[in-house]
Each structure stands twice: as C-alpha cells, then as structure tokens.
PDBQT receptor file of N, H, CA, C and O in Angstrom, charges set to zero:
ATOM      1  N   UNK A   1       4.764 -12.270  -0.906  1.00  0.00    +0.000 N 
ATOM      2  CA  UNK A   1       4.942 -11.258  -1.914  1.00  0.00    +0.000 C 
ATOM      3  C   UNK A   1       5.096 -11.956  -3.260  1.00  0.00    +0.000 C 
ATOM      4  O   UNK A   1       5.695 -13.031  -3.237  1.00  0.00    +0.000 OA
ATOM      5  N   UNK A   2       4.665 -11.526  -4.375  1.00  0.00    +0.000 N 
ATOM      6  H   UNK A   2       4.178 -10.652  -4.393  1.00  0.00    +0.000 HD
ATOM      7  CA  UNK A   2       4.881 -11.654  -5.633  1.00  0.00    +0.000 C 
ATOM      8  C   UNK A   2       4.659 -10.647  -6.710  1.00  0.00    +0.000 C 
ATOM      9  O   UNK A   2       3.802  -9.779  -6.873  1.00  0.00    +0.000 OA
ATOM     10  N   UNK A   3       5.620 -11.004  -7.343  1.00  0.00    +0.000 N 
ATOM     11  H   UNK A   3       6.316 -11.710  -7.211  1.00  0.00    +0.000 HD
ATOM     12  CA  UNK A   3       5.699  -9.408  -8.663  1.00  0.00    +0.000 C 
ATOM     13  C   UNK A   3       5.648 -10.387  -9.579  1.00  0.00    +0.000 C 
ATOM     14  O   UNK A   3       6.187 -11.490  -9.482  1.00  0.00    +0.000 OA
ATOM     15  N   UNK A   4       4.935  -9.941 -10.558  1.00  0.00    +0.000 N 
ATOM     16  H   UNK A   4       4.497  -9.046 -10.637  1.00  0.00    +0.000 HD
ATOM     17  CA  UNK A   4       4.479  -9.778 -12.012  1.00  0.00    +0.000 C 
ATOM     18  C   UNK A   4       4.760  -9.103 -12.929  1.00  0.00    +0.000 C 
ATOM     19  O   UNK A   4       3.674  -8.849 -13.450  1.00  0.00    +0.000 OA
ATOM     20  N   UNK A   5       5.871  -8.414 -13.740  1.00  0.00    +0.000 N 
ATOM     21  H   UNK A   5       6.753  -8.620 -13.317  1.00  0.00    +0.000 HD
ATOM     22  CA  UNK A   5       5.875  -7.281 -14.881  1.00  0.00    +0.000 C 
ATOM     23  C   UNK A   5       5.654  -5.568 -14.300  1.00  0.00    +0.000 C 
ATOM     24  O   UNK A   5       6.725  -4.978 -14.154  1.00  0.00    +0.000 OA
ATOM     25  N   UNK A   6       4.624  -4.904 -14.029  1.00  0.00    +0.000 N 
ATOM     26  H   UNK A   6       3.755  -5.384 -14.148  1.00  0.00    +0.000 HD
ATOM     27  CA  UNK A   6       4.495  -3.815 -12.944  1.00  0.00    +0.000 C 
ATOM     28  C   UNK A   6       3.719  -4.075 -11.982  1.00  0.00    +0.000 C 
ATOM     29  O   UNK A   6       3.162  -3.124 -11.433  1.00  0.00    +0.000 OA
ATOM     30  N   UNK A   7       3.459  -5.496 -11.494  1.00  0.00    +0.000 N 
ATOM     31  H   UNK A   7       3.911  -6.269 -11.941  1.00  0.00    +0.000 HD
ATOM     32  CA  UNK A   7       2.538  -5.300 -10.231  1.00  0.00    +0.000 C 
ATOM     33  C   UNK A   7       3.430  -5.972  -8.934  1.00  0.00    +0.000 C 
ATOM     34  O   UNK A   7       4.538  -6.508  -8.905  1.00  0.00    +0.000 OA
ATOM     35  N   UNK A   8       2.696  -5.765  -8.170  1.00  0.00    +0.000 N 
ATOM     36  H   UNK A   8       1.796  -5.330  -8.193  1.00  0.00    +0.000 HD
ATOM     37  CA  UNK A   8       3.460  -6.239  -6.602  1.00  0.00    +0.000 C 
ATOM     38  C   UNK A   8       2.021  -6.485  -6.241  1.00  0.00    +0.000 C 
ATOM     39  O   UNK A   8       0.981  -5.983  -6.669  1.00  0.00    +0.000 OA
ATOM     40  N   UNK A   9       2.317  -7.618  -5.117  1.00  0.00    +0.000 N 
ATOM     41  H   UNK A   9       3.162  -8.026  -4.769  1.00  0.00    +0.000 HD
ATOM     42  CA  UNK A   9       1.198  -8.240  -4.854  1.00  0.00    +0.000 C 
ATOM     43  C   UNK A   9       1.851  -8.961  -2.789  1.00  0.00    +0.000 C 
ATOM     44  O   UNK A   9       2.450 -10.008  -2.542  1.00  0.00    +0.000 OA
ATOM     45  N   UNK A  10       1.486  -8.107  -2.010  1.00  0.00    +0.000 N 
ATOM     46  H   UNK A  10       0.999  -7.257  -2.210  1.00  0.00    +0.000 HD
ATOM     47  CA  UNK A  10       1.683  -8.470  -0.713  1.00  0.00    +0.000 C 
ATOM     48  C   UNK A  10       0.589  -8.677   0.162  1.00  0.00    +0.000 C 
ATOM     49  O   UNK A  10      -0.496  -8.096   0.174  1.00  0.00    +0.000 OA
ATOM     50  N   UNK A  11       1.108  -9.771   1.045  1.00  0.00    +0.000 N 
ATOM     51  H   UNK A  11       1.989 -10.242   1.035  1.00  0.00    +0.000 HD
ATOM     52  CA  UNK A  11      -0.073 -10.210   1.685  1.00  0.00    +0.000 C 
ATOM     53  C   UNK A  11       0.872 -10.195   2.983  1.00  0.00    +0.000 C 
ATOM     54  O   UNK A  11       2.025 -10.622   3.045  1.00  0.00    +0.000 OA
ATOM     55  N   UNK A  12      -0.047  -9.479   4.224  1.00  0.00    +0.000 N 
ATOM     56  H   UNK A  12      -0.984  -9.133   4.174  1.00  0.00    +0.000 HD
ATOM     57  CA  UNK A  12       0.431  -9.392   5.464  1.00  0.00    +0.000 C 
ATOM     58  C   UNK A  12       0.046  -9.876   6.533  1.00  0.00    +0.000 C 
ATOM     59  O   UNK A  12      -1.176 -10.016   6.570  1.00  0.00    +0.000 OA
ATOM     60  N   UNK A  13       0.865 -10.360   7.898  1.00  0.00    +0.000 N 
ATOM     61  H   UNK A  13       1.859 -10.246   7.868  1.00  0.00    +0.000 HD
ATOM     62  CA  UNK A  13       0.126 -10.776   8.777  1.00  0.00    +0.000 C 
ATOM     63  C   UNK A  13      -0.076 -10.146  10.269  1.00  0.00    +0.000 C 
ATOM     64  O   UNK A  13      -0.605 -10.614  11.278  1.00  0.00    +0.000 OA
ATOM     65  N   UNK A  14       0.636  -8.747   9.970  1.00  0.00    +0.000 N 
ATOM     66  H   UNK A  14       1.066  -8.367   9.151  1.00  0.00    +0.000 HD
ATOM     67  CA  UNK A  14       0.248  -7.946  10.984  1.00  0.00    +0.000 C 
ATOM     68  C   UNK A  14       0.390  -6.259  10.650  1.00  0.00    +0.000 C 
ATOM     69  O   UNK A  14       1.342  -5.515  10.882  1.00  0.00    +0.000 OA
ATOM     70  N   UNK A  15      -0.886  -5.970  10.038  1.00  0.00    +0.000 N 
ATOM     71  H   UNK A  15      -1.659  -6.575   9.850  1.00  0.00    +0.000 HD
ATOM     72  CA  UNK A  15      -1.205  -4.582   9.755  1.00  0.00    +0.000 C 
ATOM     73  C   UNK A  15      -0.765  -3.332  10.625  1.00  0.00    +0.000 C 
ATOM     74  O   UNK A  15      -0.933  -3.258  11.842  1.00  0.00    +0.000 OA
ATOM     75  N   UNK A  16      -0.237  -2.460   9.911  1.00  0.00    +0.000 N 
ATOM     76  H   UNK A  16      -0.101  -2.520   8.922  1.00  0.00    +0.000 HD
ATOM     77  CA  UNK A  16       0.013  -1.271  10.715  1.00  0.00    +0.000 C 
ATOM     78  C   UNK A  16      -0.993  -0.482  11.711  1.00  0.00    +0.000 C 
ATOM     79  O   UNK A  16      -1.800   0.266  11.158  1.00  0.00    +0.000 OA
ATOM     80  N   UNK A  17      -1.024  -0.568  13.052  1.00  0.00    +0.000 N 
ATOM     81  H   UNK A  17      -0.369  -1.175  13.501  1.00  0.00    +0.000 HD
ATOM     82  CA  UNK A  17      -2.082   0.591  13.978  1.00  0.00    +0.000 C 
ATOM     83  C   UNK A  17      -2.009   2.011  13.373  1.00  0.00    +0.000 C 
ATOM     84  O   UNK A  17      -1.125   2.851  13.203  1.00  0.00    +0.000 OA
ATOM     85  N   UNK A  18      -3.462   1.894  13.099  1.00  0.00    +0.000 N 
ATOM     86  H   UNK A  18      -4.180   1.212  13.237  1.00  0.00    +0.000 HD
ATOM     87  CA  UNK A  18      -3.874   3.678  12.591  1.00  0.00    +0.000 C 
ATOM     88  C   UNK A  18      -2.942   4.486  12.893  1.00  0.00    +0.000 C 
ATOM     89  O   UNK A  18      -2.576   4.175  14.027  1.00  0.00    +0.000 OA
ATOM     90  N   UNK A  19      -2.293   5.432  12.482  1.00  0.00    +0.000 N 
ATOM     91  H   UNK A  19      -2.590   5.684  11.561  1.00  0.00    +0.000 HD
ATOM     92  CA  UNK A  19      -1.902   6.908  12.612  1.00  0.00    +0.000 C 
ATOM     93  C   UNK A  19      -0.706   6.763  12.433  1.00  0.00    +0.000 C 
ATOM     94  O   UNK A  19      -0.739   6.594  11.214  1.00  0.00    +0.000 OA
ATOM     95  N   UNK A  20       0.883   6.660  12.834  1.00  0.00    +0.000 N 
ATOM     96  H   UNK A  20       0.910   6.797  13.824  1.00  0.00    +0.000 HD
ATOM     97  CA  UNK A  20       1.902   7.215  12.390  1.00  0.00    +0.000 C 
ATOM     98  C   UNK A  20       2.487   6.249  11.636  1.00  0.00    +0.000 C 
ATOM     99  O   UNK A  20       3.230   6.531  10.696  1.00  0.00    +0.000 OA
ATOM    100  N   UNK A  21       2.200   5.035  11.986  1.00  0.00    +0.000 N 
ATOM    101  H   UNK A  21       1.596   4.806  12.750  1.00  0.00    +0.000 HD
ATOM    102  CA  UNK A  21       3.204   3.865  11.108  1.00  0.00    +0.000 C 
ATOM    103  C   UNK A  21       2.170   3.548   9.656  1.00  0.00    +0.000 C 
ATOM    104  O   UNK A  21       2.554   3.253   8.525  1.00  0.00    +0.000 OA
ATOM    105  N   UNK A  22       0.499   3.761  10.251  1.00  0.00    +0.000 N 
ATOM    106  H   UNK A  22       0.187   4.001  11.170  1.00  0.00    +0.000 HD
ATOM    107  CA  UNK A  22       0.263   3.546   8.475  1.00  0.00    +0.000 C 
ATOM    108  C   UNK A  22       0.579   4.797   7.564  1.00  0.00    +0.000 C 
ATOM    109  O   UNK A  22       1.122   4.648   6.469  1.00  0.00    +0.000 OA
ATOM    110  N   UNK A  23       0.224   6.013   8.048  1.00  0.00    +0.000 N 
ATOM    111  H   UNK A  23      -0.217   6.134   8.937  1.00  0.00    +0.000 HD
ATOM    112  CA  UNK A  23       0.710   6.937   7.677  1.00  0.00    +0.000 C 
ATOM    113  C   UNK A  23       2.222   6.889   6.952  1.00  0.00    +0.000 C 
ATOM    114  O   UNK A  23       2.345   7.152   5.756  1.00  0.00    +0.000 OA
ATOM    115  N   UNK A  24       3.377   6.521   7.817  1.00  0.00    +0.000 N 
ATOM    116  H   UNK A  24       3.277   6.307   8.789  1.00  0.00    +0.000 HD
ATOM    117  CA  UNK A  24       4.778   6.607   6.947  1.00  0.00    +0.000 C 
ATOM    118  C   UNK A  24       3.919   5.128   5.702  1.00  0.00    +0.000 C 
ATOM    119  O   UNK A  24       3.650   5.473   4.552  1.00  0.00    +0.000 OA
ATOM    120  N   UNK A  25       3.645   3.808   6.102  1.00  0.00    +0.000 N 
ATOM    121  H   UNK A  25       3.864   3.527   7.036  1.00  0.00    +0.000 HD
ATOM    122  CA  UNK A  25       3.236   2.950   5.332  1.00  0.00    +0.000 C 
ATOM    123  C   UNK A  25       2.844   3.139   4.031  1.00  0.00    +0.000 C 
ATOM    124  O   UNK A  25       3.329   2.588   3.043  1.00  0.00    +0.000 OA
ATOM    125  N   UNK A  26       1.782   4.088   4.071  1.00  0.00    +0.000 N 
ATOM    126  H   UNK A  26       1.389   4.535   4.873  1.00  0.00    +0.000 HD
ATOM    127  CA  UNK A  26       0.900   4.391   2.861  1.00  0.00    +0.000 C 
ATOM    128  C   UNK A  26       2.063   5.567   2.098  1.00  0.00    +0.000 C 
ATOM    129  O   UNK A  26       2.477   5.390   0.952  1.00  0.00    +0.000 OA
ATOM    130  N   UNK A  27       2.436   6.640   2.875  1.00  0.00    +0.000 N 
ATOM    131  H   UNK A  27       2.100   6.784   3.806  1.00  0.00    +0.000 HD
ATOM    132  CA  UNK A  27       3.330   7.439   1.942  1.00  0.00    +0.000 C 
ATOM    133  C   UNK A  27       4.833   6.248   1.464  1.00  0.00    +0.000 C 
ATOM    134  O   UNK A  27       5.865   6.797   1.079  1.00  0.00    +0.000 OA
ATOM    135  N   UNK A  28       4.803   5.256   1.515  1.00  0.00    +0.000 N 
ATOM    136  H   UNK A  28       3.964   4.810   1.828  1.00  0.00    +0.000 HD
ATOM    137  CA  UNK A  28       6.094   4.318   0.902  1.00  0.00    +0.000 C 
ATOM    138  C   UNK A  28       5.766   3.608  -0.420  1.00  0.00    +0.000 C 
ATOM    139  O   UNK A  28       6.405   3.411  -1.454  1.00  0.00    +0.000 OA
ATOM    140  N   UNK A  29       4.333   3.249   0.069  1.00  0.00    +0.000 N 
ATOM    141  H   UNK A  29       3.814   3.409   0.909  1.00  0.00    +0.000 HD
ATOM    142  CA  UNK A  29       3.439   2.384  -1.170  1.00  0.00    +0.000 C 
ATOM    143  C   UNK A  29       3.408   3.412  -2.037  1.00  0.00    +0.000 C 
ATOM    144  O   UNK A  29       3.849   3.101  -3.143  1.00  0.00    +0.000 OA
ATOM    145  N   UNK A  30       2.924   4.900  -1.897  1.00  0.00    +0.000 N 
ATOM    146  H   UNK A  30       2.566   5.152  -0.998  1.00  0.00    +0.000 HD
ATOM    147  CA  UNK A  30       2.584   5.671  -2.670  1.00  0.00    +0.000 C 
ATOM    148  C   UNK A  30       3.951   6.068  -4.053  1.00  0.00    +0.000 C 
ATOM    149  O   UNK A  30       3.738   6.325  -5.238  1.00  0.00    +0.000 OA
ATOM    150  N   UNK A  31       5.164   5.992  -3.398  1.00  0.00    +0.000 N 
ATOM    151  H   UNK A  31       5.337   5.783  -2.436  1.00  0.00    +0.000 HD
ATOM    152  CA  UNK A  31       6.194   6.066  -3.820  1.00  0.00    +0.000 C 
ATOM    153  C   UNK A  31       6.277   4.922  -4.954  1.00  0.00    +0.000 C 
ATOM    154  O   UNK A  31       6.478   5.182  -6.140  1.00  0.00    +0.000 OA
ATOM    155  N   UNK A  32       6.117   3.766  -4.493  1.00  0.00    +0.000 N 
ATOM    156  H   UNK A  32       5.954   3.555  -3.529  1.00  0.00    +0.000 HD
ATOM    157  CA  UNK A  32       6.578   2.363  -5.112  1.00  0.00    +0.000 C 
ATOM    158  C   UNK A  32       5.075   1.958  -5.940  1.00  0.00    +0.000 C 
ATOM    159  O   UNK A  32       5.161   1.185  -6.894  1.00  0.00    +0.000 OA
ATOM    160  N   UNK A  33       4.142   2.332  -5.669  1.00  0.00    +0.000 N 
ATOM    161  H   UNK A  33       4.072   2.960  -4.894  1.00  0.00    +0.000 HD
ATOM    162  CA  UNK A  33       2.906   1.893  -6.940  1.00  0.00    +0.000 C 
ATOM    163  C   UNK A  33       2.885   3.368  -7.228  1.00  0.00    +0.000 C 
ATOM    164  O   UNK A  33       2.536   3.975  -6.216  1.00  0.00    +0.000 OA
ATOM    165  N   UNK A  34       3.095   4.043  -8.089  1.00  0.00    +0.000 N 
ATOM    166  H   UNK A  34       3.379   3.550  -8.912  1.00  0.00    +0.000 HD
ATOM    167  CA  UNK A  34       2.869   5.188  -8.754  1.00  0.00    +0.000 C 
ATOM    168  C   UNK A  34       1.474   5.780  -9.821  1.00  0.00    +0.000 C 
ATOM    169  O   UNK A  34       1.206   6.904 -10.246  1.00  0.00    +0.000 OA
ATOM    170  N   UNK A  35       0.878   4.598  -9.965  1.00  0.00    +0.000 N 
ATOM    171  H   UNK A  35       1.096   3.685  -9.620  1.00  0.00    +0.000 HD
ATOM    172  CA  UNK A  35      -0.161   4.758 -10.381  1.00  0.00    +0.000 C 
ATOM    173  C   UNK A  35      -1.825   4.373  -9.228  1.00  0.00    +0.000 C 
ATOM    174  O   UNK A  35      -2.768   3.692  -9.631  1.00  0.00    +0.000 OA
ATOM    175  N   UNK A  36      -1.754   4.931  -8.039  1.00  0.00    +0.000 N 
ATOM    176  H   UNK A  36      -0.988   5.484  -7.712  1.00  0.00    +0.000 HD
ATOM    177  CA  UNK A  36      -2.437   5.201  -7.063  1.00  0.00    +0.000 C 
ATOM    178  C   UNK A  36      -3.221   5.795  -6.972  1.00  0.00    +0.000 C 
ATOM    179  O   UNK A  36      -2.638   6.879  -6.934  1.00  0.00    +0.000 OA
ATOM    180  N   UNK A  37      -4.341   6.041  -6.883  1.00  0.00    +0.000 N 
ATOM    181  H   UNK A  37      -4.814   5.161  -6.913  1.00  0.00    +0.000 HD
ATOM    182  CA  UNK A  37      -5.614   7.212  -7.141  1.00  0.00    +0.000 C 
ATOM    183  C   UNK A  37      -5.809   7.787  -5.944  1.00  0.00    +0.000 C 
ATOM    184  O   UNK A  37      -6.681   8.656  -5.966  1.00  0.00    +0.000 OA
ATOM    185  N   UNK A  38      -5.257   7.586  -4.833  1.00  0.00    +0.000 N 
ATOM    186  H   UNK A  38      -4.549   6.881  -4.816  1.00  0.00    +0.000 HD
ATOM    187  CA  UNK A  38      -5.797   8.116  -3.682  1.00  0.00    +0.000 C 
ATOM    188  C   UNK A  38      -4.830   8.912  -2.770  1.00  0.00    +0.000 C 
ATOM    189  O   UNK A  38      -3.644   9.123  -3.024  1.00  0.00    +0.000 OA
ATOM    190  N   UNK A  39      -5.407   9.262  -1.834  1.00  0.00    +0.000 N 
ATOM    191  H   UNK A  39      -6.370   9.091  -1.627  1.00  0.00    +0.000 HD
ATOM    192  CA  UNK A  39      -4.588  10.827  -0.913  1.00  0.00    +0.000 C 
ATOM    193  C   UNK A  39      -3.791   9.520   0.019  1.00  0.00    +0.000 C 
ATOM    194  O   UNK A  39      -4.324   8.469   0.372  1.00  0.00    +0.000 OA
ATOM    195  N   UNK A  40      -2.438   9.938   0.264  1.00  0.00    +0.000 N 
ATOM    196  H   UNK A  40      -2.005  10.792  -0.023  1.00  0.00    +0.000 HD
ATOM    197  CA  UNK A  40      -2.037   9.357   1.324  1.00  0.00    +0.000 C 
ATOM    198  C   UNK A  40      -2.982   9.212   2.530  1.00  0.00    +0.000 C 
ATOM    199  O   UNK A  40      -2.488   8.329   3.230  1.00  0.00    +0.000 OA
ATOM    200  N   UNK A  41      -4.025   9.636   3.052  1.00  0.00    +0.000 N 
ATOM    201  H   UNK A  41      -4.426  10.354   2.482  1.00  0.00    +0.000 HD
ATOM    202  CA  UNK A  41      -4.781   9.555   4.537  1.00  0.00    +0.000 C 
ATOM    203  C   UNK A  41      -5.334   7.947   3.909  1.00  0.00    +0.000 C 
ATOM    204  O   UNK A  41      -5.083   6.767   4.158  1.00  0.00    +0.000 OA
ATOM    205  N   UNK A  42      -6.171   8.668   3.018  1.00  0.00    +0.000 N 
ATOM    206  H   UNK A  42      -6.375   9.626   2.816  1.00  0.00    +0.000 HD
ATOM    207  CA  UNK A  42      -7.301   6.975   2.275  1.00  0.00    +0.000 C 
ATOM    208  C   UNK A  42      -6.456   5.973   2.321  1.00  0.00    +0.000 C 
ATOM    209  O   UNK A  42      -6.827   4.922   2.843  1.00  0.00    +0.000 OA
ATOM    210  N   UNK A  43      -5.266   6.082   1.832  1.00  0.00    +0.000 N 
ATOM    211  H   UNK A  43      -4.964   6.936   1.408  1.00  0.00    +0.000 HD
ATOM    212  CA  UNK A  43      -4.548   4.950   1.557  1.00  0.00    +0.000 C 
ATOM    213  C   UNK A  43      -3.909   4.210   3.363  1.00  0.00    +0.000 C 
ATOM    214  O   UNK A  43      -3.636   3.058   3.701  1.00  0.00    +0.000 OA
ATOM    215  N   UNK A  44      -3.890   5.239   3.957  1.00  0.00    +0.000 N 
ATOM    216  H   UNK A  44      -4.111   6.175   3.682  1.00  0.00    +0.000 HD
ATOM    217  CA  UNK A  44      -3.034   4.862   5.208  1.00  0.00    +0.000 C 
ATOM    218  C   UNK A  44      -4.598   4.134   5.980  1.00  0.00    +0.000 C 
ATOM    219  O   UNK A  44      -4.363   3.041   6.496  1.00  0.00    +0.000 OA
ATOM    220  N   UNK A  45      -5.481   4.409   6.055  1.00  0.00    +0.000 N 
ATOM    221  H   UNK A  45      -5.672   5.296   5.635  1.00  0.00    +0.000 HD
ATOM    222  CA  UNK A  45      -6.726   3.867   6.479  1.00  0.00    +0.000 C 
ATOM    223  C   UNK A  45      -6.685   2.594   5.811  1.00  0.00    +0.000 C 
ATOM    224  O   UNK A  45      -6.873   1.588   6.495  1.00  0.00    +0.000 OA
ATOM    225  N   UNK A  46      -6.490   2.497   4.710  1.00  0.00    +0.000 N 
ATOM    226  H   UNK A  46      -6.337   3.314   4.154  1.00  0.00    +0.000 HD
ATOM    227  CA  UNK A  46      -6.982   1.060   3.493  1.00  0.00    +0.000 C 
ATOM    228  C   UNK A  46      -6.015   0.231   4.189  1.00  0.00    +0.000 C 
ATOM    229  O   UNK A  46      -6.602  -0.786   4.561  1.00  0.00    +0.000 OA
ATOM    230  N   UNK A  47      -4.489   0.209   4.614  1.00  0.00    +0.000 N 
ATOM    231  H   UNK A  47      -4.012   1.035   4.312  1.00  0.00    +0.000 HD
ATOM    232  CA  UNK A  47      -4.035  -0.514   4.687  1.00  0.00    +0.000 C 
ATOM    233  C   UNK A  47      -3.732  -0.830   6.425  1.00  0.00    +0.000 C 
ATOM    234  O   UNK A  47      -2.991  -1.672   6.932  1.00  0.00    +0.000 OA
ATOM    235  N   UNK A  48      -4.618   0.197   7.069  1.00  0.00    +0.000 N 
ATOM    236  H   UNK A  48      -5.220   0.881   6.657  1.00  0.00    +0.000 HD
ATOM    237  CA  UNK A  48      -4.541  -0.379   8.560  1.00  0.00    +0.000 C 
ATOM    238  C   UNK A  48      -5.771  -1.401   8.520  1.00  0.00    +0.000 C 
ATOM    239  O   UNK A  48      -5.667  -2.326   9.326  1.00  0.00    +0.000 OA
ATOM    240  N   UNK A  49      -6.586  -1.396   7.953  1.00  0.00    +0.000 N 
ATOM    241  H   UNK A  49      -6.670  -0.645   7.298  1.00  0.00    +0.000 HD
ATOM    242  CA  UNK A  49      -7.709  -2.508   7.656  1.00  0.00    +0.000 C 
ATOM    243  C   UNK A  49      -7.736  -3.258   6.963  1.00  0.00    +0.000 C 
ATOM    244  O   UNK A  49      -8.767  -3.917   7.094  1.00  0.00    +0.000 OA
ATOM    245  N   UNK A  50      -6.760  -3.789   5.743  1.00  0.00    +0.000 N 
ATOM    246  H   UNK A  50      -5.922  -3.253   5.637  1.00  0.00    +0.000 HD
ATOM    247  CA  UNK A  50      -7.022  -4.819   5.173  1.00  0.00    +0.000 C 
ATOM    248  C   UNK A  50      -5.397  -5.884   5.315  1.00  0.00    +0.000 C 
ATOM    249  O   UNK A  50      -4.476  -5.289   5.876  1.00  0.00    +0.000 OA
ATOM    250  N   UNK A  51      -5.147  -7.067   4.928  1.00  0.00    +0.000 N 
ATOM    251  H   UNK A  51      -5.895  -7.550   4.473  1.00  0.00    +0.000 HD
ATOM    252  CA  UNK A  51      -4.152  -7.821   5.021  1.00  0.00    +0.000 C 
ATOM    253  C   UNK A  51      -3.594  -8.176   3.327  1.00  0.00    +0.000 C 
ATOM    254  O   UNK A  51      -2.695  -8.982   3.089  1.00  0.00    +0.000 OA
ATOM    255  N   UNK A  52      -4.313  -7.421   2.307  1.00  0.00    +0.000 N 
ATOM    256  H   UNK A  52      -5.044  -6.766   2.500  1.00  0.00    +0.000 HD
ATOM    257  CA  UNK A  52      -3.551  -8.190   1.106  1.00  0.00    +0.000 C 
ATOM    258  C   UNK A  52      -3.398  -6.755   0.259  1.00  0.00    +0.000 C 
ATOM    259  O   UNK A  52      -4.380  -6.045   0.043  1.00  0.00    +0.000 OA
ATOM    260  N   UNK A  53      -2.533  -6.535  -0.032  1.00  0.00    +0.000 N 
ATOM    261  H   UNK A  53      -1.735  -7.112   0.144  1.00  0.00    +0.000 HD
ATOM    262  CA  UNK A  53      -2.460  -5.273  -0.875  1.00  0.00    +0.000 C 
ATOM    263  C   UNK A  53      -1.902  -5.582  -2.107  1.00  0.00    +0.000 C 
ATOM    264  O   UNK A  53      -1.118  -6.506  -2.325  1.00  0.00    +0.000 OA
ATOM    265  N   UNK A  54      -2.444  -4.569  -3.110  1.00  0.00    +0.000 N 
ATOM    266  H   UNK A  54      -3.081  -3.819  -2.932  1.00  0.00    +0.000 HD
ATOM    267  CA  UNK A  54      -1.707  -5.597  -4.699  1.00  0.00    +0.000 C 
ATOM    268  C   UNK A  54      -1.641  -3.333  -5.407  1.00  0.00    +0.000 C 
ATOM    269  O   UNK A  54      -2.511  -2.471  -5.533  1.00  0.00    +0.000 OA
ATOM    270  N   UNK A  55      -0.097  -3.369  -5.644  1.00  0.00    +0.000 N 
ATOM    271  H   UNK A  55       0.609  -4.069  -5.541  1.00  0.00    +0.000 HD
ATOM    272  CA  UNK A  55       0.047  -2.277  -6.239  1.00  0.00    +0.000 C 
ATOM    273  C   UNK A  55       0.719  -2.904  -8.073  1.00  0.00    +0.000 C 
ATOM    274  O   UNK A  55       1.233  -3.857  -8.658  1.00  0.00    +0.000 OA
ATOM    275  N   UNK A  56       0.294  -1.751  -8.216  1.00  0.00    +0.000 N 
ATOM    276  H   UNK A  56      -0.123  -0.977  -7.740  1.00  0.00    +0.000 HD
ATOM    277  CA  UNK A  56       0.473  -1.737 -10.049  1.00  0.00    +0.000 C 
ATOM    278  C   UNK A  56       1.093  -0.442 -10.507  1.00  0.00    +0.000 C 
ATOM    279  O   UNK A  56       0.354   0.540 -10.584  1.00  0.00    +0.000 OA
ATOM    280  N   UNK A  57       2.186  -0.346 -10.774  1.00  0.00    +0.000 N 
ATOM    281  H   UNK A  57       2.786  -1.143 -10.710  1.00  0.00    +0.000 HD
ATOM    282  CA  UNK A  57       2.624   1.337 -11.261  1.00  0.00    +0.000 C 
ATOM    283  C   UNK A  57       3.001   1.015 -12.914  1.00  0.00    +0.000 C 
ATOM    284  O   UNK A  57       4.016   0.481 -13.360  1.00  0.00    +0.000 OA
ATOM    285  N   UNK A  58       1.711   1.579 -13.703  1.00  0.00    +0.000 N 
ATOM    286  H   UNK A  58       0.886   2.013 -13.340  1.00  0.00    +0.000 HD
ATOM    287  CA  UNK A  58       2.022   1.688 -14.808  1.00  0.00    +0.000 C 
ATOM    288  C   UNK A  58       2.599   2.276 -15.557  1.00  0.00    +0.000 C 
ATOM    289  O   UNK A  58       2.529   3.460 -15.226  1.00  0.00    +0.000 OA
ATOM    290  N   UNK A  59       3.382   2.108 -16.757  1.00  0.00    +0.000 N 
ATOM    291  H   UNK A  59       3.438   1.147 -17.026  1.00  0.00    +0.000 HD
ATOM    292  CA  UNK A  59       4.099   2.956 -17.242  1.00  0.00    +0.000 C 
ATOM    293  C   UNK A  59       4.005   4.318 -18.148  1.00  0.00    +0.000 C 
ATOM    294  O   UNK A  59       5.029   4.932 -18.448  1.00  0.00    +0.000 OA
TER     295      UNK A  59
C-alpha cells in the first residue's frame, strides 16, 4: 500500500471470489475513493480480476 496526498495505491495477493466478498469489497472502496465512476457490480467484477488497485478521491 501507498498513499500520496488523495490517492491510495494497493497491490494484492489474493483477490476476492466473485459475488459476496467482492461485492461488500467494492461497496468499501466505493466509500474510501469517492471520486469513482462506476456502479458497485463493475467495480466488484474489476477487483475480483485484477491484483493492483489505485483509488483517488478528489476534493
């Protein structure tokens, strides 16, 4: 993990399995990067498939 000013920047080594844990996952990120463009589902998909996530909640 590393933060920058408003960004967060995490890198993981064991992704959440589709459906209830990325689901709560993505609605937590959604909370904590506030400047997010996407529906909690997209986001809970994005992060059962990828390992590096980088949020930015601008002011």
């Amino acid at each position: 993990m590393a933060a920058f000013s408003t960004t967060l920047h995490l890198v993981v080594s064991r992704q959440p399995q589709p459906g209830p844990w990325a689901w709560e996952l993505a609605g937590q990120l959604l909370a904590v990067g506030g400047s997010l463009q996407h529906e909690q589902w997209q986001l809970a998909m994005a992060v059962a498939r990828s390992d590096a996530w980088f949020l930015h909640d601008r002011p």
